[in-house]
PAPATI-262934 format. One record per residue (C-alpha): y, x, z; residue in three letters. Coordinates in steps of 0.5 Angstrom, whole numbers, plus 500, padded with zeros to 3 digits. Each point is the difference from the previous one (the first is absolute). Example, Ala and Ser with C-alpha at 12.3 -4.5 7.8 and 13.67 -1.06 7.14 Angstrom:
% residues 2
491525516ALA
507502498SER
% end
This chain:
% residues 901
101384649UNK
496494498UNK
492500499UNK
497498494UNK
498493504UNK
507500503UNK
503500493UNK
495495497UNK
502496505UNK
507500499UNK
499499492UNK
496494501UNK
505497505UNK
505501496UNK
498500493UNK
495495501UNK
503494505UNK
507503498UNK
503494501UNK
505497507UNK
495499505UNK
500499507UNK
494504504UNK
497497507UNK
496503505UNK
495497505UNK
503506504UNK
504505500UNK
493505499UNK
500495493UNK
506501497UNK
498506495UNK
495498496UNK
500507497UNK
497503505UNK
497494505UNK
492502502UNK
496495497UNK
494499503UNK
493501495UNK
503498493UNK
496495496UNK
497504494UNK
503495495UNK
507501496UNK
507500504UNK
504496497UNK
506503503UNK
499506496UNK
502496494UNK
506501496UNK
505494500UNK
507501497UNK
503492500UNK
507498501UNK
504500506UNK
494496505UNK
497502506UNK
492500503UNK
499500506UNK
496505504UNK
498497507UNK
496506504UNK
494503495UNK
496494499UNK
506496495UNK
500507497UNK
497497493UNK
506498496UNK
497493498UNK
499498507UNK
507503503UNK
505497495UNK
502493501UNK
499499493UNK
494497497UNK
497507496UNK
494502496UNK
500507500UNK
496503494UNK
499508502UNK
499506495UNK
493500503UNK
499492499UNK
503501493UNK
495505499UNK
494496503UNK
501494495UNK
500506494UNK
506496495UNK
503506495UNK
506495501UNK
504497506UNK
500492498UNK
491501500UNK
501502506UNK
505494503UNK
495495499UNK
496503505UNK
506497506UNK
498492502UNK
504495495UNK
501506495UNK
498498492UNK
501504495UNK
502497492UNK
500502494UNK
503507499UNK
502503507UNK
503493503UNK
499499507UNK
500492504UNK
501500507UNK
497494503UNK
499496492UNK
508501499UNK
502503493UNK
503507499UNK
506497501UNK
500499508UNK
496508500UNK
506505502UNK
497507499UNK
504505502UNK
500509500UNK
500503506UNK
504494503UNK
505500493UNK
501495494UNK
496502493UNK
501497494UNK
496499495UNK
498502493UNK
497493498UNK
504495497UNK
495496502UNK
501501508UNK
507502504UNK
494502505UNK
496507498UNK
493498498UNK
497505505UNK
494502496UNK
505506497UNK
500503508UNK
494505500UNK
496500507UNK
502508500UNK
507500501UNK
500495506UNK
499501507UNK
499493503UNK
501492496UNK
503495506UNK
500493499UNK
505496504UNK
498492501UNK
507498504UNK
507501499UNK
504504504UNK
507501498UNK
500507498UNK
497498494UNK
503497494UNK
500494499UNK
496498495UNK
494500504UNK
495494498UNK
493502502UNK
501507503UNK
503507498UNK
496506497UNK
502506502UNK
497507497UNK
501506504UNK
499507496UNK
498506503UNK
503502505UNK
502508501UNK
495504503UNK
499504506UNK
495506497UNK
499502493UNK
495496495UNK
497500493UNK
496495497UNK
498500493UNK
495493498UNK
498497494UNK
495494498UNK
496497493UNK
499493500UNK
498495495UNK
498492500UNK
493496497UNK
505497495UNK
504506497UNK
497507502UNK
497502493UNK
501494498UNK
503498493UNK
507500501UNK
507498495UNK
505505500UNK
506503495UNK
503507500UNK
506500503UNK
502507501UNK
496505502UNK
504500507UNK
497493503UNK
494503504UNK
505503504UNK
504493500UNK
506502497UNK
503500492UNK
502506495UNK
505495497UNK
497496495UNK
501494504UNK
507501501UNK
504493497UNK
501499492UNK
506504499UNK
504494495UNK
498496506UNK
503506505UNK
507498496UNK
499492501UNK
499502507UNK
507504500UNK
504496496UNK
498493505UNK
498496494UNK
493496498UNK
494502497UNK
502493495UNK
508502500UNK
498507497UNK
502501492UNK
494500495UNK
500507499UNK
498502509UNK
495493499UNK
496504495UNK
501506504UNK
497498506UNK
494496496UNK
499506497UNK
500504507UNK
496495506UNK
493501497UNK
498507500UNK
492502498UNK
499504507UNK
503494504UNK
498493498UNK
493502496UNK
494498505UNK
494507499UNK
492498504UNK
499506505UNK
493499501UNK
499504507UNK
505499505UNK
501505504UNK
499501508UNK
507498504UNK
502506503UNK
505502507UNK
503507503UNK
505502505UNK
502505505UNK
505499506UNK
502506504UNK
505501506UNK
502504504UNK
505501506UNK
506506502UNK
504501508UNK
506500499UNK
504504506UNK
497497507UNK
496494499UNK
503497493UNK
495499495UNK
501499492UNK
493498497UNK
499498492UNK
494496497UNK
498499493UNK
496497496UNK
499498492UNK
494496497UNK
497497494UNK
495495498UNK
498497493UNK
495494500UNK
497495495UNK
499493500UNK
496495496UNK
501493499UNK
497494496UNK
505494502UNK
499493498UNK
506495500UNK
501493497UNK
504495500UNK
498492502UNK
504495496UNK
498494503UNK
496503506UNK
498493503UNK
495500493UNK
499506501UNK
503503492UNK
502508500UNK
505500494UNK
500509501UNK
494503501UNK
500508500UNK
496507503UNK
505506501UNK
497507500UNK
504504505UNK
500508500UNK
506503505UNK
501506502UNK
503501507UNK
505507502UNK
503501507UNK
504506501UNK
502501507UNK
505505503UNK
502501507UNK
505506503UNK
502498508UNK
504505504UNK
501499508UNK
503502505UNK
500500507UNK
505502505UNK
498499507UNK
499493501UNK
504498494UNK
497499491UNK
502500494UNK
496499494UNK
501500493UNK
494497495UNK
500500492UNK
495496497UNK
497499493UNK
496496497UNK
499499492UNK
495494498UNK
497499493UNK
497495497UNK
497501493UNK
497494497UNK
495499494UNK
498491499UNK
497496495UNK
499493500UNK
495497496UNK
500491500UNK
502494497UNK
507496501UNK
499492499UNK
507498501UNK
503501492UNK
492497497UNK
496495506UNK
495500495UNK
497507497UNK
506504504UNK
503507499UNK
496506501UNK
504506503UNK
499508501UNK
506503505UNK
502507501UNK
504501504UNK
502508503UNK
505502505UNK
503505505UNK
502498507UNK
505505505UNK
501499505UNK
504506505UNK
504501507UNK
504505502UNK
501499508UNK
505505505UNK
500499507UNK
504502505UNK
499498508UNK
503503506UNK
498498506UNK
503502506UNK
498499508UNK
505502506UNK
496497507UNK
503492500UNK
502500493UNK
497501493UNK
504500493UNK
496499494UNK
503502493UNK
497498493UNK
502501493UNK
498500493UNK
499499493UNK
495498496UNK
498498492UNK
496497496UNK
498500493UNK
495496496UNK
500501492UNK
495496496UNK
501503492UNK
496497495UNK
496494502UNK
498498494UNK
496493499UNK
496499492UNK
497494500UNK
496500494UNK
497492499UNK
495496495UNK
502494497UNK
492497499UNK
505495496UNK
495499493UNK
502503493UNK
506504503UNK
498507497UNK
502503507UNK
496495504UNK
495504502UNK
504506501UNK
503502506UNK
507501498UNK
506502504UNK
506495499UNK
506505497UNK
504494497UNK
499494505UNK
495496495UNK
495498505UNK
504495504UNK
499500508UNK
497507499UNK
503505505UNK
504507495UNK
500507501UNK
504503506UNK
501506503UNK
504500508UNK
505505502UNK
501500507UNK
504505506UNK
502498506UNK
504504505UNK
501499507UNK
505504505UNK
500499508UNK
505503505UNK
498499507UNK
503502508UNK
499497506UNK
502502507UNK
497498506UNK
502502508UNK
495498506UNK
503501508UNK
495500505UNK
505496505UNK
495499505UNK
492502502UNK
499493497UNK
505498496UNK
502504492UNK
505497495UNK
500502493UNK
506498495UNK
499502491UNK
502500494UNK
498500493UNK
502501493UNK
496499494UNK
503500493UNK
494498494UNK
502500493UNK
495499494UNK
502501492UNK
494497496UNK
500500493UNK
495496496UNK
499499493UNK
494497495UNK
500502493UNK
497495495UNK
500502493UNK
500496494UNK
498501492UNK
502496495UNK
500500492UNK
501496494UNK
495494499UNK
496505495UNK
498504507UNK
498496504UNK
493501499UNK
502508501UNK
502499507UNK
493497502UNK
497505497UNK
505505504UNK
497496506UNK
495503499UNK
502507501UNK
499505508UNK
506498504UNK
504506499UNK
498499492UNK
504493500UNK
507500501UNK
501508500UNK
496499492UNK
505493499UNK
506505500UNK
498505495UNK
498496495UNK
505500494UNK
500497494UNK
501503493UNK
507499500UNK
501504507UNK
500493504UNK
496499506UNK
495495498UNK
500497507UNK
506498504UNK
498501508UNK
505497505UNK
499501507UNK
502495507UNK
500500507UNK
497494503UNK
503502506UNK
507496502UNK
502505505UNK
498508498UNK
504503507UNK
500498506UNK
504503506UNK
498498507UNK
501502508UNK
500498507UNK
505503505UNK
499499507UNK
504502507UNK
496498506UNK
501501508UNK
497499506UNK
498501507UNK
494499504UNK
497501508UNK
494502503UNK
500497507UNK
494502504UNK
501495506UNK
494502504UNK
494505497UNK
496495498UNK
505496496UNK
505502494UNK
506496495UNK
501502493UNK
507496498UNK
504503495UNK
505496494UNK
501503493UNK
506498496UNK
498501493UNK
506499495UNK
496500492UNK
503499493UNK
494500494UNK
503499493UNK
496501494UNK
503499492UNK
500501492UNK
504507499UNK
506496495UNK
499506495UNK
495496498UNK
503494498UNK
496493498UNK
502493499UNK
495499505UNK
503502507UNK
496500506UNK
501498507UNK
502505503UNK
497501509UNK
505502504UNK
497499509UNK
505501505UNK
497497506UNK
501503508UNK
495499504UNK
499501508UNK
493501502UNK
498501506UNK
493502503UNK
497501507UNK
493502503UNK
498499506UNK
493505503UNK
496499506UNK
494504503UNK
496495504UNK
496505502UNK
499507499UNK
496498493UNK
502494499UNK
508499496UNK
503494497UNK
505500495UNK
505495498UNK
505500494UNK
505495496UNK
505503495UNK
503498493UNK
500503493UNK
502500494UNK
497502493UNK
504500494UNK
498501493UNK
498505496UNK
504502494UNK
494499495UNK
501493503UNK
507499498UNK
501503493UNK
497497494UNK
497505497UNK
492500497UNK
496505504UNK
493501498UNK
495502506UNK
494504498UNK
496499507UNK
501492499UNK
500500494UNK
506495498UNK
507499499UNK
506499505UNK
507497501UNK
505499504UNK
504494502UNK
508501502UNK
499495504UNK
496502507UNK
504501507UNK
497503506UNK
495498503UNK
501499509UNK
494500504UNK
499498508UNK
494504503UNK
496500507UNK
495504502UNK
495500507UNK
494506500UNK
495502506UNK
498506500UNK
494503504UNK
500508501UNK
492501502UNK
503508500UNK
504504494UNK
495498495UNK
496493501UNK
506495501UNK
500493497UNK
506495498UNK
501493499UNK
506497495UNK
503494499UNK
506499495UNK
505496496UNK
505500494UNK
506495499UNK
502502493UNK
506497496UNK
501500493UNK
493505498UNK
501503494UNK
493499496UNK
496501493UNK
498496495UNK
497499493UNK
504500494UNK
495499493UNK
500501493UNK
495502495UNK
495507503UNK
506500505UNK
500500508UNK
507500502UNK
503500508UNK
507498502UNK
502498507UNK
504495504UNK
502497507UNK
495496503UNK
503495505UNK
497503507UNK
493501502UNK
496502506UNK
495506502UNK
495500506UNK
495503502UNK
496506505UNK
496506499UNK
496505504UNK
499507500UNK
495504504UNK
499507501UNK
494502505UNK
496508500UNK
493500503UNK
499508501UNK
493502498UNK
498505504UNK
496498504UNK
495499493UNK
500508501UNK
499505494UNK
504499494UNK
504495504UNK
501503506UNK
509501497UNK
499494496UNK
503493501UNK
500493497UNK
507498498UNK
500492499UNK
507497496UNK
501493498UNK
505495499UNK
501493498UNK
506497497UNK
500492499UNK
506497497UNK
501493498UNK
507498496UNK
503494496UNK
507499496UNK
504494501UNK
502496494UNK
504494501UNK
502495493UNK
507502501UNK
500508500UNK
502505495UNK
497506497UNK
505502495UNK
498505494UNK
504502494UNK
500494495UNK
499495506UNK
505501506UNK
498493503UNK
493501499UNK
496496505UNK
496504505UNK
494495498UNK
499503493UNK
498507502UNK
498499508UNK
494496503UNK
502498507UNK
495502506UNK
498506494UNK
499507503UNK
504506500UNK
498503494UNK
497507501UNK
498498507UNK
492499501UNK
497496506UNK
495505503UNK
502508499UNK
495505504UNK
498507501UNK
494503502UNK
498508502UNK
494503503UNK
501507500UNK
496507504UNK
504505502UNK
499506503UNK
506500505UNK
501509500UNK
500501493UNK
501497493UNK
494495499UNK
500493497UNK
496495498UNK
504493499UNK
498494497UNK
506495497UNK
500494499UNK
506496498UNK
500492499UNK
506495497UNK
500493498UNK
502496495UNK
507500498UNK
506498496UNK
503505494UNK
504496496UNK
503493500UNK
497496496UNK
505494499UNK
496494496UNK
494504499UNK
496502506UNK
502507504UNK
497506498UNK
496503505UNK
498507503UNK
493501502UNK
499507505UNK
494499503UNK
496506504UNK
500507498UNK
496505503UNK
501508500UNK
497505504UNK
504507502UNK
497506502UNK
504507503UNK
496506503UNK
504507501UNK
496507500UNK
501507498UNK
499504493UNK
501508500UNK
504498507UNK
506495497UNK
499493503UNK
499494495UNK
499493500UNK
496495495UNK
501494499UNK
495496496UNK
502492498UNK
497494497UNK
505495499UNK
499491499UNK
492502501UNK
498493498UNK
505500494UNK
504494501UNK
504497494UNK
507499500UNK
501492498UNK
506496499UNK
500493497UNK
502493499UNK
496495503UNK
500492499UNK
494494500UNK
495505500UNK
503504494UNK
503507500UNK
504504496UNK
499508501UNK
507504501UNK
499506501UNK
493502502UNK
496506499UNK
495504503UNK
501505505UNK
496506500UNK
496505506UNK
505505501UNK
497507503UNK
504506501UNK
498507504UNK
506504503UNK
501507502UNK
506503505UNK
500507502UNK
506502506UNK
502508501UNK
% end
């Protein structure tokens, strides 16, 4: 029968580098790790206890001094831990990324490995594909992942072919929590709240009485008359007059789009119970389960400033405003793993859920010059909306061992939902125009009276997105030194997205005109919905209204099917030198159109991308000495577009405050990469790297500005080629305190850093295109600058933490230093780039561990951007800036409790 540590062992060994590996040992005495002696452990975490689940690959164990999985793989690895997680103190995993070298975190949940965009970042479950549930993103935005339901975070800087092929910067690969070997509960929860918004004044609007918990009773379910032009495949401006008034009468409900003052928000607050436990089955089999649900409701206050230049050399804002922003953020999670291991064999079945919900109340206040240079028009815009985003997620891996051979089965099915009902925009405006009755009136435009104005509209947007994955892959150990693995894969993405703006417009007889400025006058959910009960003596309405779409193309259907092969070798010549070198065919068709239900006189230009790709990779690993390794690595990759890219659809964002659309136009982007590191292993623990590396990459897909009054709008096209180079460090070092006595006797000072500098230029000749919609011989000249930097890439990228740990129980303290540099958001064509200033961050994190009536607990006590550095985002040119979308950041403090039983 197998002891505890026996089993633990076989689980870790098999569910966590459960991938086709090859083991060598220095001798015979070697060969099991599981049960070799060691010599006095170091009291500081074992990386070899951490759960990885990846796609067919191999670490390599040499004896018990490779037996740390970054150190063993031929691969260039960061490996955060479940205890490294916990240290940084993040409720959600892309906090917790930024703290692994040449990782930054932008806008809401998107990683960059080394300065290069979401795109070129692949984030994999358990070794598996996810989709995503924004129509902004095909990558899932990884702060919807809470800390609690995974096990370890591995960020992968060098291709290896048993990856797929669009691998730009690196591959993120979340591992959930494995199967447990004794039987646990844990219940935690925290409160929380920030400088900015805790008690604070706040905006918000009813709803339904089930938005705390994240969720809607309904009310936010689709108009009905809208419902039906849905069914039927016709156009909000093709619908009879009868359905058009219909739906005017039905978009504007008083609970969903009527702005309320909440005079004190409240405290954020998080709770969550995970539990296992384990069976044996017959002699030696196991069958384990592990659950764990959670839920988090936070506040979030922000006053953003946005203008807009109209000759920015002379320094002349035409559009300048102030938005008050409440959000109220729900995350729901659920996990339910089963495992089962028999003998040297394991399955494993995950199910994961996660619901995020985004309830947003904005005001903006400000004055638009673009319609009168010379007094200008003053505007109130409110504006309310309801963002959902939800992934169901099921896994199946088999992973089998016989001695020499190795076979490894995954397969699964994942989908994503994203509904925004009700996103209603009523901007209320004041001519200051002399002798208009009206003029010194706020007063919404119902009749198109104002010229330039923007009208009333409210969006309805569902996005649905289906994945079906497999993969198989066999590994055969044919000599001590030599192992090949051969995969295959499959992935089938299929998304549906429906978008629809409704703009209502009233008019009247002549003798009326003055009554729709006084309608105008009226709440939001007064306006339209007042219009179209009125009715004169005679029974007929006094108000003619009529409803249209500005939106072309209201359903767009998009997918990406991929088969791909490969094979790969892992040759160890001598102990001291191993080869990784493997290919990956990959054969990928990506297609994205209007569904011709919805027919229009303008048809756009349907994306279809069938391209075949070989991309080879390889790495070559030498230790020089017993503490001393060198890696060298050279691969090709792709990355292909997002679908949000593709379609021309109009999708607000409400983390970044603007608008995007897509271009039909865009084709795959191939990179060369090559990678030379030194590693310098002091012990387990204190080890230092050194890296260089650079990027060729043909046709990158980069952002750039569209403007129009009071609107910032991204759409996307093919730069010709660009460059990117740079080197990081990244150091770890322990000092033991015992010698300091007393309450340092169990303690440590644990020293993480890193250092990522990055330098990157685009190449832009005379003669090159950067076809859009409307241009397809554009030169690339108009919108990209040769030698500009990539966008989203900073020069310098560093972090810092200094901790006190006790190395026999839980007790920490840790201070978290986090630094970028300037970088490029946004293209800015003729006018200047719009630029992102992180700066530093500074957090302290503390845990301790003790027992209350004999129930151990552990508290958690954080402080979060202690300095309470802003968020600044901005056009610059001569001296002169125009604020983008800069507010302040408030001091965030939060107290945890966890209780295990």
């Amino acid at each position: 029968m197998l002891t505890g540590t026996r089993l633990a062992g076989l689980l870790l060994l098999t569910t966590s580098l459960t991938l086709p590996s090859v083991l060598h040992a220095q001798d015979e005495q070697a060969s099991d790790p599981l049960t070799q002696e060691v010599e006095e452990p170091e009291p500081q975490e074992d990386l070899s206890n951490t759960d990885i689940s990846l796609p067919g690959g191999g670490i390599i164990v040499t004896g018990t001094r490779n037996r740390d999985p970054v150190r063993a793989s031929s691969q260039v690895l960061s490996v955060l831990s479940e205890a490294d997680i916990a240290r940084s103190g993040e409720g959600d995993i892309a906090g917790a990324l930024t703290r692994v070298s040449g990782l930054t975190l932008v806008g809401a949940g998107r990683v960059f490995v080394r300065g290069l965009g979401e795109r070129y970042s692949l984030a994999l479950l358990n070794g598996l594909p996810l989709p995503s549930p924004e129509p902004l993103s095909r990558v899932v935005p990884l702060d919807i992942f809470p800390t609690s339901v995974i096990s370890s975070s591995l960020v992968q800087k060098t291709y290896s072919a048993n990856f797929p092929g669009e691998f730009g910067g690196g591959v993120i690969n979340l591992t959930t929590k494995a199967i447990p070997t004794e039987s646990f509960l844990t219940i935690g929860g925290s409160i929380s709240g920030d400088s900015e918004t805790t008690f604070e004044n706040g905006l918000t609007y009813f709803g339904s009485r089930w938005d705390t918990f994240g969720f809607d009773n309904g009310n936010r379910d689709f108009p009905s008359a809208l419902q039906q032009l849905i069914a039927t495949g016709t156009r909000v401006n093709e619908a009879s007059a009868d359905l058009q008034r219909q739906l005017a009468g039905q978009i504007m409900p008083l609970n969903l789009v009527t702005l309320q003052k909440n005079n004190a928000l409240p405290v954020n607050f998080s709770a969550n119970i995970t539990g296992g436990t384990s069976f044996e089955i017959g002699d030696g089999n196991y069958l384990g389960i592990i659950a764990t649900a959670g839920i988090s409701n936070s506040w979030r206050n922000r006053s953003v400033i946005s203008q807009q230049f109209g000759n920015a050399e002379a320094g002349d804002i035409i559009f300048d405003s102030n938005t008050f922003i409440t959000d109220n953020k729900v995350l729901v999670n659920g996990l339910l793993g089963l495992g089962l291991d028999v003998g040297e064999h394991t399955i494993r079945w995950t199910n994961l859920y996660i619901r995020d919900t985004l309830k947003t109340a904005r005001l903006s206040r400000g004055t638009d010059f673009f319609t009168d240079r010379v007094t200008g028009f003053d505007f109130q815009t409110q504006q309310t909306g309801w963002f959902e985003r939800q992934l169901m997620d099921s896994q199946l891996v088999a992973e089998f061992n016989f001695d020499k051979l190795e076979i490894d089965l995954r397969g699964g099915y994942a989908q994503t939902d994203r509904e925004a009902p009700y996103n209603a925009i009523v901007p209320y405006f004041r001519t200051n125009i002399a002798g208009d009755p009206f003029g010194d009136k706020f007063v919404v435009d119902v009749g198109a009276l104002i010229g330039g104005t923007e009208r009333i509209q409210v969006g309805f947007e569902d996005l649905r997105e289906k994945l079906w994955f497999g993969g198989a892959d066999v590994t055969y150990e044919l000599t001590d030194n030599l192992s090949l693995t051969a995969g295959y894969s499959y992935s089938d993405t299929s998304r549906r997205s429906l978008s629809f703006i409704v703009r209502p417009l009233i008019s009247s007889s002549e003798q009326f005109t003055t009554v729709l400025r006084a309608l105008g006058l009226r709440q939001p959910g007064e306006i339209i919905n007042g219009a179209t009960l009125a009715v004169g003596p005679d029974g007929v309405p006094i108000f003619n209204i009529t409803v249209s779409d500005p939106t072309p193309f209201p359903a767009f259907d998009a997918g990406l099917k991929i088969h791909a092969g490969y094979g790969l070798a892992r040759y160890r010549p001598t102990d001291r030198l191993s080869i990784e070198a493997g290919v990956r065919f990959e054969d990928g068709l990506q297609v994205a159109a209007p569904d011709p239900a919805f027919g229009s006189a303008f048809q756009p230009t349907p994306t279809r991308i069938a391209e075949q790709y070989f991309l080879p990779s390889g790495t070559i690993t030498w230790e020089v000495t017993d503490d001393l390794q060198l890696r060298l690595a050279a691969s090709k990759t792709i990355a292909r577009p997002q679908f949000r890219e593709l379609v021309e659809q109009t999708y607000f964002d409400p983390e970044s405050n603007r608008r995007f659309r897509g271009n039909p136009f865009l084709q795959d982007s191939e990179l060369t990469n090559a990678e030379a590191r030194a590693e310098y292993y002091l012990s387990r623990r204190n080890k230092i790297s050194l890296a260089g590396f650079y990027k060729k990459i043909d046709n990158p897909i980069e952002n750039f500005l569209i403007t129009a009054p009071g609107v910032i709008e991204t759409s996307y096209a093919n730069a010709p080629s660009a460059e990117l180079y740079g080197g990081e460090i990244d150091l770890s070092y322990a000092i033991d305190l015992a010698n300091w006595g007393g309450l340092f006797e169990t303690k440590q000072l644990l020293i993480l850093a890193n250092y990522t500098y990055t330098q990157s230029r685009l190449a832009v000749g005379p003669d090159d295109l950067a076809p859009i919609p409307g241009a397809p011989e554009q030169r690339a000249t108009n919108l990209f600058d040769d030698g500009a930097p990539l966008v989203g890439q900073s020069d310098h990228v560093a972090n810092l933490s200094i901790g006190i740990e006790d190395t026999e129980k839980v007790q920490q303290l840790t201070v978290l230093l986090n630094y970028a540099s300037e970088r490029v958001t946004l293209r800015g064509g003729a006018l200047p780039d719009v630029v992102e200033d992180p700066g530093l961050t500074v957090d302290v994190v503390g845990r301790t561990e003790f027992k209350l009536g004999g129930v151990p607990l552990e508290l958690s006590l954080e402080a979060r951007n202690i300095f309470g550095r802003d968020n600044f985002e901005f056009q610059a040119i001569n001296g002169n800036r125009a604020e983008i979308n800069t507010y302040q950041v408030g001091t965030s403090f939060s107290v945890g409790l966890k209780a295990s039983f």
